[in-house]
KEVEXLO-156547 format. One record per residue (C-alpha): residue in one letter; x negated, z negated, y negated. Coordinates in pm, whole numbers, always signed. Each point is the difference from the previous one (the first is absolute). Example, Ala and Ser with C-alpha at 12.3 -4.5 7.8 and 13.67 -1.06 7.14 Angstrom:
KEVEXLO-156547
<resn->A; u->-1230; w->-780; v->+450>
<resn->S; u->-137; w->+66; v->-344>
***
This chain:
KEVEXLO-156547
<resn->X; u->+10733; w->-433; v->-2800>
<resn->X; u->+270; w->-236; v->-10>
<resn->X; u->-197; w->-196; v->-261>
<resn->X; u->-55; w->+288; v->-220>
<resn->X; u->+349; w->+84; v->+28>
<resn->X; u->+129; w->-323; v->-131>
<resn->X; u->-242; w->-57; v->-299>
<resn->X; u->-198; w->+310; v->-80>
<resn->X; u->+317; w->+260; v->+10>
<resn->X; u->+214; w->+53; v->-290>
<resn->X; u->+333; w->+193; v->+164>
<resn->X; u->+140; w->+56; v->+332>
<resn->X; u->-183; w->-44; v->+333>
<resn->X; u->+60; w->+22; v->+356>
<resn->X; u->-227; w->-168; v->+303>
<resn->X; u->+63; w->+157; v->+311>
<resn->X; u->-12; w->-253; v->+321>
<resn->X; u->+19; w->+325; v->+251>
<resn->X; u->+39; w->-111; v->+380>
<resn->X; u->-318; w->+64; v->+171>
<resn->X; u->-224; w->-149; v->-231>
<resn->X; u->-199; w->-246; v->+192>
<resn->X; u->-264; w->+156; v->+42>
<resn->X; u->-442; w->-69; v->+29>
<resn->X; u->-41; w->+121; v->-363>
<resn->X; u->+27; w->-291; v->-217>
<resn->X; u->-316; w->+9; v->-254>
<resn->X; u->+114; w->+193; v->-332>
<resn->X; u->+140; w->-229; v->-235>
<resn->X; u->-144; w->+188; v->-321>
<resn->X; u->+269; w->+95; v->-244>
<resn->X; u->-200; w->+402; v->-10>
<resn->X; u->+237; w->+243; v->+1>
<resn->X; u->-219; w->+188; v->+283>
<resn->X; u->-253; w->-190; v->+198>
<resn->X; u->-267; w->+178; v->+225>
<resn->X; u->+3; w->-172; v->+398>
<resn->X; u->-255; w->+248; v->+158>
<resn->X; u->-208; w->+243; v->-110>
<resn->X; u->-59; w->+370; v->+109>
<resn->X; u->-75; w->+352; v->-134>
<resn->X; u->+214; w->+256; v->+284>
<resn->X; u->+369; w->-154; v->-94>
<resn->X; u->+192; w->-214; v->-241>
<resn->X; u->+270; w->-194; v->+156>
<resn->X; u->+273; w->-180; v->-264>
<resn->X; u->+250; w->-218; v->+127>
<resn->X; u->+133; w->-277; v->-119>
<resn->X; u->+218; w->-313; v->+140>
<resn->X; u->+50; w->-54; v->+359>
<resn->X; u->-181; w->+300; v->+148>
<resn->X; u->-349; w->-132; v->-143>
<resn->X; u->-61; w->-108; v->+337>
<resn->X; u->+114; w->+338; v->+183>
<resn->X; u->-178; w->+179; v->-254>
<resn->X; u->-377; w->-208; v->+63>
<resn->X; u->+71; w->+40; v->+339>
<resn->X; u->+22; w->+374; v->+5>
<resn->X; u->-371; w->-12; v->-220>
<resn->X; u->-137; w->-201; v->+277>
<resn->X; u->+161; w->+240; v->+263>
<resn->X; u->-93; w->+351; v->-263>
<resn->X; u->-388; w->-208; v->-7>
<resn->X; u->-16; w->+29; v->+383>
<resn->X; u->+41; w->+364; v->-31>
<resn->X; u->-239; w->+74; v->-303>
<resn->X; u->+236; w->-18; v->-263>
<resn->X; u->-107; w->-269; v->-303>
<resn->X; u->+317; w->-89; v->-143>
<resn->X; u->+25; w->-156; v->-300>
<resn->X; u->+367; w->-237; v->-23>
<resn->X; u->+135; w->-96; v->-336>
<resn->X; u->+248; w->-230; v->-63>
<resn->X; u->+269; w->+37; v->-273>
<resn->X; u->+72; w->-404; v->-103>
<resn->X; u->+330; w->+190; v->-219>
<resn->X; u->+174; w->+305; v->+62>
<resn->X; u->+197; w->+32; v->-377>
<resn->X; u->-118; w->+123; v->-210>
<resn->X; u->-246; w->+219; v->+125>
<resn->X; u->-212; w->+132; v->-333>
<resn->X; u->-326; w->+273; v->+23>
<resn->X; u->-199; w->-252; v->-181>
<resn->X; u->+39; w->-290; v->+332>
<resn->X; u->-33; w->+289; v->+230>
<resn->X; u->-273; w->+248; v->-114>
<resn->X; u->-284; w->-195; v->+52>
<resn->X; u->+47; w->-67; v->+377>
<resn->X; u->+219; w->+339; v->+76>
<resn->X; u->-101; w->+246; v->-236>
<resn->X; u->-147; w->+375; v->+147>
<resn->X; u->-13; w->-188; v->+408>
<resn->X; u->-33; w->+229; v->+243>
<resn->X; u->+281; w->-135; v->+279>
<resn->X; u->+218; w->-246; v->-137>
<resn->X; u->+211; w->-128; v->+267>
<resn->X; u->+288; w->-176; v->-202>
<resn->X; u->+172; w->-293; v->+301>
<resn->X; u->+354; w->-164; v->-51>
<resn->X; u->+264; w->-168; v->+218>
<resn->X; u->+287; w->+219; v->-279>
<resn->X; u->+206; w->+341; v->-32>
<resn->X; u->-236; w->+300; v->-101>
<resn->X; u->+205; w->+111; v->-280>
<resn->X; u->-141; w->-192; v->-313>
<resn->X; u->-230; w->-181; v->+198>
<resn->X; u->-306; w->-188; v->-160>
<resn->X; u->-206; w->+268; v->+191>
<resn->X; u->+211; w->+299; v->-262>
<resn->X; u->+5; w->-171; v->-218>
<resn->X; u->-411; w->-55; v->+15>
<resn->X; u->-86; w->+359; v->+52>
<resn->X; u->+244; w->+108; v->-302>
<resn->X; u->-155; w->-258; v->-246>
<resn->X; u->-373; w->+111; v->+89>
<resn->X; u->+96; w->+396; v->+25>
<resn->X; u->+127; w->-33; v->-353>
<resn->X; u->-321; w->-102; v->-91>
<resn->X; u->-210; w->+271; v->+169>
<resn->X; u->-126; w->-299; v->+261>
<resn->X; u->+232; w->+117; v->+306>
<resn->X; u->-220; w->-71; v->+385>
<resn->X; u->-45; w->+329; v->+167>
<resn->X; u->+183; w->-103; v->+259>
<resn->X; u->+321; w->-270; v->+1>
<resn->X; u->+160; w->-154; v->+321>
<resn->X; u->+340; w->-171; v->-38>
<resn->X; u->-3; w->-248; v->+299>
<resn->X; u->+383; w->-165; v->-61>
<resn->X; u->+343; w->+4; v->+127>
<resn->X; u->+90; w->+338; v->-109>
<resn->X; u->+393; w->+81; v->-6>
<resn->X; u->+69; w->-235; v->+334>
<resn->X; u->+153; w->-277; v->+13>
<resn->X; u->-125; w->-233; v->+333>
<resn->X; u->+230; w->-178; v->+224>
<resn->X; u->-32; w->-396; v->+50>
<resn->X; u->-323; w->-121; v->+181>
<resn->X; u->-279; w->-198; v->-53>
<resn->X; u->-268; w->+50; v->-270>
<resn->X; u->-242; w->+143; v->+214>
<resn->X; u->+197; w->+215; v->+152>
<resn->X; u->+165; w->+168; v->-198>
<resn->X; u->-340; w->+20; v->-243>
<resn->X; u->-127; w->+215; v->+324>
<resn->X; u->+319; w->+220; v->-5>
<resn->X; u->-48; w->+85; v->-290>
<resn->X; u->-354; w->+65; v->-31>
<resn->X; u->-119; w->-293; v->-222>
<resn->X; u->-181; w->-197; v->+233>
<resn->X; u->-362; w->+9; v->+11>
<resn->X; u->-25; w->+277; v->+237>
<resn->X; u->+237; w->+182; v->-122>
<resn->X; u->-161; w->-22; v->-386>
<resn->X; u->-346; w->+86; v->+179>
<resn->X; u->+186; w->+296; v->+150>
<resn->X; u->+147; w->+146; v->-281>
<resn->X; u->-336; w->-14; v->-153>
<resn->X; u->-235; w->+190; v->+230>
<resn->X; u->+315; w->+274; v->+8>
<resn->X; u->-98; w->+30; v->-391>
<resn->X; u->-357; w->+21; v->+63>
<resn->X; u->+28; w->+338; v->+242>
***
């Protein structure tokens, strides 16, 4: 990314280098806007960044309970255009939408707006993000389990959605 930011981007760009970021997931180095890391037809999970980790984590934990999660991985977050995002989000049925940010404005709005405008909207959206709280100091994986974003906690929110 940092390459394409240098000599393939005409304008402004910004590289975030969150805290947290060490983790197993190291294989994508595709300049895609969206790249596919696991296949399944029962739920789309899109994340992006640091939580690509939590967020194969909660497929393998969803898998163990009969749920074939497909995970996506956004390589940019702006701009988000229908044309990038139809063909992999277009009519889903659960699109779980996963982000370490504030829901308002969140990629995860921001998403289902873009595809609802287009007539392409999942029948059913989770939001699993931040919301309006702010979190005190702590480590990264704590404080990703406070507040839900973990891989447990993304598995969780997802089988609520499914009932």
């Amino acid at each position: 990314m940092l390459r394409q930011a240098l000599f393939e981007i005409d304008g402004p760009v910004a590289v975030r280098y969150p805290r947290g970021g060490e983790g197993d997931y190291r294989e994508d180095r595709s300049g895609a806007p969206v790249v596919r890391l696991r296949e399944g037809e029962d739920v789309t999970l899109l994340t992006y960044g640091v939580l690509v980790n939590q967020a194969l984590a909660a497929a393998d934990l969803l898998e163990r309970q009969g749920v074939r999660t497909e995970v996506l991985k956004l390589n940019r977050i702006s701009p988000l255009e229908y044309e990038t995002l139809a063909p992999w989000l277009a009519g889903k049925k659960l699109l779980a939408v996963a982000e370490d940010a504030f829901g308002a404005g969140c990629v995860g709005q921001r998403t289902a707006a873009i595809l609802a405008q287009h007539g392409q909207a999942p029948e059913k959206l989770v939001l699993i993000n931040l919301g309006k709280t702010f979190l005190p100091e702590g480590a990264v994986p704590q404080l990703e389990h406070q507040a839900g974003i973990d891989a447990a906690g993304i598995a969780r929110a997802v089988q609520e959605a499914r009932t």
